[in-house]
VEXGUTOR-278272 format. One record per residue: residue in three letters; x, y, z of N, C-alpha, C, O in turn. Coordinates in steps of 0.2 Angstrom, whole numbers, padded with zeros to 4 digits, always signed. Layout:
VEXGUTOR-278272
AlaXYZXYZXYZXYZ;...
***
This chain:
VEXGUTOR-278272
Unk-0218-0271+0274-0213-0266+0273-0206-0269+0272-0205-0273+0276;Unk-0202-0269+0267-0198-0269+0264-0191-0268+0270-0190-0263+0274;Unk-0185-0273+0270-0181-0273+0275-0178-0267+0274-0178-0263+0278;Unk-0173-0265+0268-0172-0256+0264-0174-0251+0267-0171-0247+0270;Unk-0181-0253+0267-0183-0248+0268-0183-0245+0276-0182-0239+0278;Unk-0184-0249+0280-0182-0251+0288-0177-0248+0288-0176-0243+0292;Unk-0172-0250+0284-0166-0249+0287-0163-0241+0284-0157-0239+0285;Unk-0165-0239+0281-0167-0233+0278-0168-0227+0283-0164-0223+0284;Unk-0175-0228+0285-0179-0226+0293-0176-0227+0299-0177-0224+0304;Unk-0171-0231+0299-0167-0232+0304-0162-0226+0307-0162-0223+0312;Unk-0157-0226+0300-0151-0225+0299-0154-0214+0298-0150-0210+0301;Unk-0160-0213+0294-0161-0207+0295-0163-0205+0301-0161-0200+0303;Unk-0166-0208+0306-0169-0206+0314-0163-0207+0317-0161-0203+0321;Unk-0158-0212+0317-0152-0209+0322-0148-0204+0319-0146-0200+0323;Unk-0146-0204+0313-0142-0197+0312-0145-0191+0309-0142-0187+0306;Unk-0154-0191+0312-0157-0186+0312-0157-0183+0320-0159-0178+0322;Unk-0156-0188+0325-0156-0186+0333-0147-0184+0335-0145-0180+0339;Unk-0143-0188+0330-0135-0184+0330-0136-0177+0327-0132-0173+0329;Unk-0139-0175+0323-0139-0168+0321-0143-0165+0325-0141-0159+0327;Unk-0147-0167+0328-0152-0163+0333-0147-0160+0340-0147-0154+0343;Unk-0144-0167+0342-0141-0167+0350-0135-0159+0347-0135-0154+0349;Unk-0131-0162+0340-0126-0157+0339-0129-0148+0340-0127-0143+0343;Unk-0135-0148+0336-0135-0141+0335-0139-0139+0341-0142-0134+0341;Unk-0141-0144+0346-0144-0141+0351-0138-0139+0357-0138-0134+0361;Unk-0134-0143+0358-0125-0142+0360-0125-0135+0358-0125-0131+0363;Unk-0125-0135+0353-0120-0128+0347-0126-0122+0354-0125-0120+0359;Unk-0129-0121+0351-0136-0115+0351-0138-0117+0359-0144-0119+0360;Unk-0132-0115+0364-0135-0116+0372-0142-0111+0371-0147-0114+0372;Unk-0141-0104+0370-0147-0101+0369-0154-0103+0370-0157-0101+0374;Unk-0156-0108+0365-0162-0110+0367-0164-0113+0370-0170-0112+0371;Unk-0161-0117+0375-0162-0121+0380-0166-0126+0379-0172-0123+0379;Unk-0167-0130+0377-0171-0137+0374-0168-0141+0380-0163-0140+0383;Unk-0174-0144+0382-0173-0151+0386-0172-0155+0379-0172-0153+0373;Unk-0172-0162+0383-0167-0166+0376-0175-0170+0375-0174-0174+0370;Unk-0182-0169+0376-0186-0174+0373-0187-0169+0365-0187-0171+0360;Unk-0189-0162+0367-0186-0159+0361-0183-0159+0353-0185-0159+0348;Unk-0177-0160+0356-0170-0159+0353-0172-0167+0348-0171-0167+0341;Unk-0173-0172+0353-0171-0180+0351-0180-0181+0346-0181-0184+0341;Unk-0184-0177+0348-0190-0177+0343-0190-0175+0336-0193-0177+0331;Unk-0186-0169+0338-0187-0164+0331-0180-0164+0324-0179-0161+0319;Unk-0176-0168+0330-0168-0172+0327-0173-0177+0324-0173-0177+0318;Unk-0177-0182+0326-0179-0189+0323-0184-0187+0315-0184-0189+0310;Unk-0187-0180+0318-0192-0180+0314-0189-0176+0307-0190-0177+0302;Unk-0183-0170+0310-0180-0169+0304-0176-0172+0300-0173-0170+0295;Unk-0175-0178+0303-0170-0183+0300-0172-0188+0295-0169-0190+0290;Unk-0177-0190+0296-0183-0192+0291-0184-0187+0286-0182-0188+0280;Unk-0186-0183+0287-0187-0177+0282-0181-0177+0278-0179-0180+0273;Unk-0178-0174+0281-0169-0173+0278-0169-0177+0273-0169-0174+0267;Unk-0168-0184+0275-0166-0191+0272-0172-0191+0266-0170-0193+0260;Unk-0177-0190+0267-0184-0192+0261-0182-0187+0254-0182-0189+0249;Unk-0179-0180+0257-0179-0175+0253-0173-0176+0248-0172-0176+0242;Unk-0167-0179+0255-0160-0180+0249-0160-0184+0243-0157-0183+0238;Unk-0167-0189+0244-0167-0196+0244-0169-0195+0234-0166-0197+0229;Unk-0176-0190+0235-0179-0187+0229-0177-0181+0223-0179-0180+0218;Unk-0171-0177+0229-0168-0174+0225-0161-0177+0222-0156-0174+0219;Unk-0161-0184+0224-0154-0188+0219-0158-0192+0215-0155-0197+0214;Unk-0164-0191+0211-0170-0194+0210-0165-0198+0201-0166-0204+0198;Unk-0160-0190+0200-0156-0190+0195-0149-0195+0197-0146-0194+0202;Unk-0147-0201+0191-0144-0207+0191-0137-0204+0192-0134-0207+0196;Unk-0135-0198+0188-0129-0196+0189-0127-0191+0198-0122-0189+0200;Unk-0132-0190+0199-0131-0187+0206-0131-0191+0212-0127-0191+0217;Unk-0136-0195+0209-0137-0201+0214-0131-0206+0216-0131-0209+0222;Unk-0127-0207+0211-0121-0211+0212-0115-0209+0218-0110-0212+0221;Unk-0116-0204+0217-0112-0200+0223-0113-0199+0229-0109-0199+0233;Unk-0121-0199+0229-0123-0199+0236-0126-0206+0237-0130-0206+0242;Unk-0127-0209+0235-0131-0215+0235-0131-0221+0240-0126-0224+0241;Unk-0137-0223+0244-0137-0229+0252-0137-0224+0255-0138-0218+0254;Unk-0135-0228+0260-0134-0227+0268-0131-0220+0267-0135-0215+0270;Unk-0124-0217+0264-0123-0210+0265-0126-0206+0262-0124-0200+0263;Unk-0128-0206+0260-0137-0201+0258-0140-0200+0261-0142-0194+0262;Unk-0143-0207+0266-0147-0205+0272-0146-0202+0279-0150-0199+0284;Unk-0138-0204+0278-0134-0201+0284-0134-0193+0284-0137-0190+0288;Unk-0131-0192+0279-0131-0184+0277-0137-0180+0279-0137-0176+0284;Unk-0144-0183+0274-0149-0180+0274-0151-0180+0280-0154-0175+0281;Unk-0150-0185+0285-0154-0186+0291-0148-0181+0295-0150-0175+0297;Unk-0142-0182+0296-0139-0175+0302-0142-0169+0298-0143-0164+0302;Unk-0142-0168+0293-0143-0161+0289-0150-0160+0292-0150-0157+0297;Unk-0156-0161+0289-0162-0163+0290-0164-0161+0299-0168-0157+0301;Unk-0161-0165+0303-0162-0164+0309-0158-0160+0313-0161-0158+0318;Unk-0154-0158+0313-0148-0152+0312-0155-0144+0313-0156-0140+0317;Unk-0157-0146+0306-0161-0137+0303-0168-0139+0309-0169-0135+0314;Unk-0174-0145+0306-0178-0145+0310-0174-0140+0320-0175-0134+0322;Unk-0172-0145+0321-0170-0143+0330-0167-0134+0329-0168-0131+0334;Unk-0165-0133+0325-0165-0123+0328-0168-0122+0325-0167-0116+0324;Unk-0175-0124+0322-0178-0121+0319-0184-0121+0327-0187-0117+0330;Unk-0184-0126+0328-0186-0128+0336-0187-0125+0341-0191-0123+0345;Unk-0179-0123+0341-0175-0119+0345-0179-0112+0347-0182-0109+0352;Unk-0178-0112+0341-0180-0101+0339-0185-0101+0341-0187-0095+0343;Unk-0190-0106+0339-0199-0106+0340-0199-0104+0349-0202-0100+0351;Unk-0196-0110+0352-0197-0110+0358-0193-0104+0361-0196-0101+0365;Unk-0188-0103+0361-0184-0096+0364-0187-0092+0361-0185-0086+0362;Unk-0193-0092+0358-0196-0083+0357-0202-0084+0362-0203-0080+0366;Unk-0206-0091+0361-0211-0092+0365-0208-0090+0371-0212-0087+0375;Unk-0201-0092+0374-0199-0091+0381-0200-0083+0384-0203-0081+0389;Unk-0197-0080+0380-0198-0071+0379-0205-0068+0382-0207-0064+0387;Unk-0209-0071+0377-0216-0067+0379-0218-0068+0384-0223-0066+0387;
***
């Protein structure tokens, strides 16, 4: 594997668990414990970052968002949505 790309996977899993911890802060409502929160912050952060990564696929889009802030974005963005999405699953599961 490629050092890039490591560091790529890196940089999306910590500012996919920074958007995770944030929108789980925001939304006291659902009540997540943090293995949650820090799971589904990693795992949408990755995604986030994969998705920004192929939708800047275009040279003149991509110059703008391009490296490390690309993956930053997409990874708190990404992990941000994952985590309420999380959220809501489990605060309805709490209900019933």
């Amino acid at each position: 594997m490629n050092s890039s790309v490591i560091m790529q996977l890196v940089v999306q899993i910590i500012t996919g668990i920074i958007g995770g911890q944030a929108v789980g802060a925001a939304v006291k409502s659902a009540a997540m414990a943090q293995l949650p929160k820090i799971l589904s912050g990693a795992i949408g952060g990755i995604a986030g970052g994969q998705i920004l990564t192929n939708l800047l696929a275009n040279p003149a889009a991509a110059s703008a968002m391009s490296g490390t802030l690309g993956d930053a974005v997409g990874g708190v963005v990404g992990g941000g949505i994952l985590t309420a999405i999380v959220g809501a699953v489990m605060k309805s599961m709490n209900k019933a």
